[in-house]
Each structure stands twice: as C-alpha cells, then as structure tokens.
C-alpha positions in Angstrom: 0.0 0.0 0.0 1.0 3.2 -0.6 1.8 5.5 2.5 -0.6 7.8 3.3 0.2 10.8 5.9 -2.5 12.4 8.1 -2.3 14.6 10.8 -4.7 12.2 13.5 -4.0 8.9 12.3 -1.1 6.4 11.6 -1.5 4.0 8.8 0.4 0.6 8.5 0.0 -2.4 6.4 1.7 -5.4 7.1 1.0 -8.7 5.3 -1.8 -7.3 4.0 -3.1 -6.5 7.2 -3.5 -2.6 7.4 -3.8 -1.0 10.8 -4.9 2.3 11.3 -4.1 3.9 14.4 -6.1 6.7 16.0 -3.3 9.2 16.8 -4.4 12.2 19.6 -2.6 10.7 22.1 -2.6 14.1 23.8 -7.0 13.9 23.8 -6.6 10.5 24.5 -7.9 10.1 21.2 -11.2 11.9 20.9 -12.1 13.1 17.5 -11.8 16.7 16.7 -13.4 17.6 13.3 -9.7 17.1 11.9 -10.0 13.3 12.8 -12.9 13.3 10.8 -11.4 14.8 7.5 -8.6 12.4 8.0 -10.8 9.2 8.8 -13.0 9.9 6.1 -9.8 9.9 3.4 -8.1 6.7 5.3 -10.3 4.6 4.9 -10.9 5.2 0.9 -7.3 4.6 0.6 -7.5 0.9 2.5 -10.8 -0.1 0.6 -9.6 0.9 -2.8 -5.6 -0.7 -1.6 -5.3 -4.4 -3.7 -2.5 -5.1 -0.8 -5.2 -4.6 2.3 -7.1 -7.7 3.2 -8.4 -7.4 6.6 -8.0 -3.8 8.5 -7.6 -3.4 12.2 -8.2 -0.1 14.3 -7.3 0.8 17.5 -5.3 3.4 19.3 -2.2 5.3 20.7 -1.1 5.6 24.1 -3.1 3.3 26.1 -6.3 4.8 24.2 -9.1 3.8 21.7 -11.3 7.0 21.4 -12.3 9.3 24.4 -15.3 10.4 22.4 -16.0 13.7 20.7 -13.4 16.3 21.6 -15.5 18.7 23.5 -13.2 21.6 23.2 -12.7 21.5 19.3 -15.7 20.2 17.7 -18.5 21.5 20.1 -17.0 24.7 21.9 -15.5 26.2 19.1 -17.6 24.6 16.9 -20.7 26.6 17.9 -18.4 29.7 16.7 -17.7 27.9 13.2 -20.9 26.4 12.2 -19.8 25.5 8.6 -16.8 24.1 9.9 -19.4 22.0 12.2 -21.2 21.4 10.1 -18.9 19.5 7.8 -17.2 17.8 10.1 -20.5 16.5 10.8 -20.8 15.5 7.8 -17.6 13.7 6.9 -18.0 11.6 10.5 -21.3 10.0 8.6 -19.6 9.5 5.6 -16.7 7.8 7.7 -19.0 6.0 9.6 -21.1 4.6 7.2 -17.8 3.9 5.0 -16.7 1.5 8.0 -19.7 -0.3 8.8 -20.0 -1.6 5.1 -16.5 -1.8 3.8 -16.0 -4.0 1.8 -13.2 -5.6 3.8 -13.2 -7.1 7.3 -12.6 -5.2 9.9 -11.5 -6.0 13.5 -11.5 -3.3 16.8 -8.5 -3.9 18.5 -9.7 -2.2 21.7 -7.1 -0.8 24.1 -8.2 1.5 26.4 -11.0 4.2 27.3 -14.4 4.3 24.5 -16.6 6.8 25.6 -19.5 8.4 24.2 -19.2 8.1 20.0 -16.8 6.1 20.0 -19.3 3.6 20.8 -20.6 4.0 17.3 -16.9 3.7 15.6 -16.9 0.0 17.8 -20.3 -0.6 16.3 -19.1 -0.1 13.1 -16.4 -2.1 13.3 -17.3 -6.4 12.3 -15.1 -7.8 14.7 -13.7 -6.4 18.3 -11.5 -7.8 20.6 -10.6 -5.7 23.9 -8.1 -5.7 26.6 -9.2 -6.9 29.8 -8.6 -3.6 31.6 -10.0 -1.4 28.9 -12.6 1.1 30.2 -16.0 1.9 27.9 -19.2 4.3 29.1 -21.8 6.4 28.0 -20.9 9.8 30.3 -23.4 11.9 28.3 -26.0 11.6 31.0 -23.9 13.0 33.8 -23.9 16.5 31.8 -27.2 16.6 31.1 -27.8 15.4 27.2 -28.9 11.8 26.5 -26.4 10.0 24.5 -26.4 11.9 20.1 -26.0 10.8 17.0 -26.7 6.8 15.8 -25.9 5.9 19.5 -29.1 4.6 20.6 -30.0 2.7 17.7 -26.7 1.1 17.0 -25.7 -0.1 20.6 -28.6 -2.4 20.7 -28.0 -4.2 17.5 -24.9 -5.4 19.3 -25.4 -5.2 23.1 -28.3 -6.7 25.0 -31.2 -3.4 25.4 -31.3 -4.0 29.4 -27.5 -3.5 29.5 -27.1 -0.7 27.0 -30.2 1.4 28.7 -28.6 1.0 32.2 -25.2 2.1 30.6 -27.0 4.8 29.5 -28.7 6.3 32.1 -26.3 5.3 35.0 -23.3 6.5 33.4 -21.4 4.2 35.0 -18.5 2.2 33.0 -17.9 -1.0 32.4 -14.2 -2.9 31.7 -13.4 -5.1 28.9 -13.8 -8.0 30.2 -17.3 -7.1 31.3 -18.0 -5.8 28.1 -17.5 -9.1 26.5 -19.5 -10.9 29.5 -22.3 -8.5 27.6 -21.0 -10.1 24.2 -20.2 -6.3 22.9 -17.2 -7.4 21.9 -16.2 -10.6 20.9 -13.5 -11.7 23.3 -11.2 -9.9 25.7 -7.6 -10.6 26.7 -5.0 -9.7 28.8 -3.0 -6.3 27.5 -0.2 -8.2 26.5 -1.8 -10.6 24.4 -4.1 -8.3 22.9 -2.4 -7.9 19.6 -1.5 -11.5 18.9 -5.5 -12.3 19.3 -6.1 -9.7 16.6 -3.5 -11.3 14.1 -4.1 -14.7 14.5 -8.6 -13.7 13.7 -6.7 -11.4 10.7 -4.6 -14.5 9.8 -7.4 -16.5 9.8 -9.8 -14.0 7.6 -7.1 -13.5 4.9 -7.6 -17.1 4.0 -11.3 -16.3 3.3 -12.2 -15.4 -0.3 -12.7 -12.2 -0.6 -16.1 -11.9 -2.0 -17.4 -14.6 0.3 -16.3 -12.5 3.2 -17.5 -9.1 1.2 -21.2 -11.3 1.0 -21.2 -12.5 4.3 -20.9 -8.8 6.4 -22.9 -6.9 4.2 -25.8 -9.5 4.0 -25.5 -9.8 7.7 -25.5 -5.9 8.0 -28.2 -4.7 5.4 -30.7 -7.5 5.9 -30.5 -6.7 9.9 -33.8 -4.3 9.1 -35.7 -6.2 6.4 -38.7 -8.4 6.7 -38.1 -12.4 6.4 -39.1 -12.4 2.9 -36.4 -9.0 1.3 -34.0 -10.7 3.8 -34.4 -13.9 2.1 -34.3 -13.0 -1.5 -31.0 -10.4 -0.3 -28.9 -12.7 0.9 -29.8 -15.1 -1.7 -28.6 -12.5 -4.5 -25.6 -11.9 -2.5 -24.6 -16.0 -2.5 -25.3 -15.8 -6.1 -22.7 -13.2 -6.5 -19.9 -14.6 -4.4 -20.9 -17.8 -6.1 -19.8 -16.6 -9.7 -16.9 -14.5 -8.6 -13.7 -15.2 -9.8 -12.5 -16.6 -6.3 -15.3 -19.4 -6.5 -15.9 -20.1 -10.2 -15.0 -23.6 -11.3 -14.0 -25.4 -14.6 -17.2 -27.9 -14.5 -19.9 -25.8 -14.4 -19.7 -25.9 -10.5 -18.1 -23.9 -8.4 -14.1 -24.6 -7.0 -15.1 -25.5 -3.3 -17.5 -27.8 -4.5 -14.9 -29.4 -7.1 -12.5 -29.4 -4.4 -15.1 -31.2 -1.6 -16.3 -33.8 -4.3 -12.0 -34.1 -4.9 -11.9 -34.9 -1.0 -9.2 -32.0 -0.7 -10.9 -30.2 2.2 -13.9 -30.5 4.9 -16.4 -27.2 4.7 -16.4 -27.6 8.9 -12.5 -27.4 9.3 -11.2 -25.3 6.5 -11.7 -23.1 3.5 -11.5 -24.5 -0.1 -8.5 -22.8 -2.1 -9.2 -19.8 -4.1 -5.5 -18.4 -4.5 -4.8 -20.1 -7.7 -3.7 -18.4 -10.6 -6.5 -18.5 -13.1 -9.3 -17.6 -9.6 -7.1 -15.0 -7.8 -6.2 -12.1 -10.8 -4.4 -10.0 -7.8 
C-alpha cells in the first residue's frame, strides 16, 4: 500500500493486514473535526488498496477513542458552524464507510471508549478488547442523552437492558465485562491483545474475498428487512460470491464444490482454495 500521511492517524499495512491507528494521544484520542477529515480519506485509501485484506483499528497511548473532543468540535464549533457542520458530515460519511466496507474489519480495543466512539466500535465487524480497557456512555452525567446513531446502533450489538442502564447510570464497564455482555467478541489480557487480533486477521485473509465481502454486508443490510427481502437479499448476495472469480470452477460448479467432491478439504474445518492463478487475478 502506498503510505498515506495524516495529521490524526497512523497508517500501517503489514501482510496485508492494514492497521490504522487513532493518533491524539494528547486527547486521548477523541475526534476533533480534523479526525474526521482524516478518517473519512483513510479509509478510501485501504478499501480501494489491492495489498489490504483485513483492517484493524485501534489506538495510541493506552487509548481507543475518548469520544467527541469537547473543546474543538462543540466549543469552538458553535463559533464555526460550517466548519461544524462539515465535520459533521464527513464523521457520517466515515462511519457509514466502515460499517459496510468491503473488507473485514476488527477493533482492537485498548483503552478508554466513551461516548461516540461507541458507534466507531459498532461499526467495526469484529472487536477484541483488553481486559482492563474502560467503555461508558458519560453523556447523562452533563445533562444530554447520548447523540447521534448511538441509541440505535448499541442495541444491534449489546443486549437493550444493558445498553439502557449504561446509558442512564453513566457508569463504565471494563473489557472483560463488556464481552461478558457479548459487545465485543473476546477480551484478553494487554499483552496478548495484539497477537488475538493477528491470529482472527490471519485466519480472515484465508477467506475469499467476495465470500467474506457477501457474508458482512448480508448480515448488516438484511439486519432491518422483513423475512421475505431478507431472504431473497442474501440469496442474490450467494449468487454473487458464487460466480466471482474466487469461486468459479472449470465444471460448471463452483471450486469448493470441485475441491469437496476431490476430497481435498472439509467445509467444517477449512476453507477450499481460491489463491490459484486463473481464480485470484491479484
């Protein structure tokens, strides 16, 4: 990939594994409108990168994202409203662009999420936290109820009972907890919080691509429909990764099938292979 500079965030890609690291450490991370300009760009750059396969985020100096910046985007904000404004506006357009990209994408979570950053976690497919790391919804305790997306995209990934007692108790939780309330997916000790996130990354890279492309945003845009759209949507989406190049086989059939009928893998214990020449044009 080619190296991209911006002033919030670091960038790094790494056998096809591109991290991008939130990069305030002096904020603890929160996201002035500046992070939102930047956010918006980085993650055009790993979506349209042919050397990204899975992307990881997390943050600097024992921090994931302290929330909003107070200061910068709502204090001085209120004296810049177009500058507001289209910070605003880019943070949707980041937002939206993480929750359906088109690659995998795993929160390595590794310190305080407060606030919005709840929604960036929401966004994100997979999240793994350290033990120790501390989330919470403070906006009750000055007065506002929690903005944006929150309230509609905690509870499509936290049980309601535990997201409205978050909410109106202010009170944080830890990692660990938070995965006891299966908001994230596992949590670890600090030091072996990275190695959990490359060995799920290592295991996701040998995915094909459209399969896993399929998979999220069936699972993601279907969440809403009724049983019969949701049906006949993920069906389409199958279809798709079904005649993609990573899946298309010489017999009318696809490769995994060929390759199960050839007894050279078990659906339940592996994934067929679809880095061959003539199915992987990368």
């Amino acid at each position: 990939m080619a190296q991209f500079e911006y002033d919030t965030l670091l960038v790094d890609t790494v056998d096809e594994v591109s991290t991008i690291t939130f990069n305030r450490p002096e904020a603890r991370n929160a996201m002035n409108p500046q992070f939102h300009f930047d956010m918006r760009d980085a993650l055009k750059d790993v979506a349209a990168d042919n050397d990204t396969r899975v992307v990881v985020l997390t943050g600097s100096a024992g921090s994931w994202i302290a929330g909003m910046d107070l200061k910068q985007f709502f204090y001085e904000g209120f004296k810049n409203p177009r500058g507001m404004a289209d910070a605003g506006e880019a943070a949707g357009v980041w937002n939206r662009s993480l929750r359906y990209m088109p690659k995998p994408t795993i929160a390595m979570v590794n310190g305080y999420v407060f606030g919005a950053a709840f929604s960036v976690l929401c966004a994100c497919d997979i999240a793994v936290a350290d033990e120790e790391a501390l989330l919470g919804l403070p906006e009750i305790n000055w007065g506002i109820a929690p903005g944006g997306n929150l309230l509609f995209d905690i509870p499509e990934m936290m049980p309601f009972r535990d997201m409205l007692w978050m909410a109106l108790s202010g009170e944080n939780i830890t990692g660990k907890q938070a995965a006891d309330m299966r908001f994230v997916n596992f949590a670890v000790p600090q030091a072996e919080l990275k190695n959990k996130v490359l060995d799920i990354a290592e295991n996701l890279k040998k995915k094909a691509p459209e399969a896993l492309q399929s998979t999220k945003l069936g699972a993601r845009l279907s969440l809403k429909m009724d049983r019969e759209h949701q049906g006949a949507f993920i069906m389409a989406l199958s279809g798709q990764a079904g005649r993609s190049a990573d899946a298309r086989g010489t017999g009318g059939t696809t490769r995994a099938l060929e390759q199960f009928m050839d007894k050279k893998y078990r659906p339940a214990f592996g994934e067929y292979d679809w880095q061959t020449e003539e199915s992987n044009p990368r």
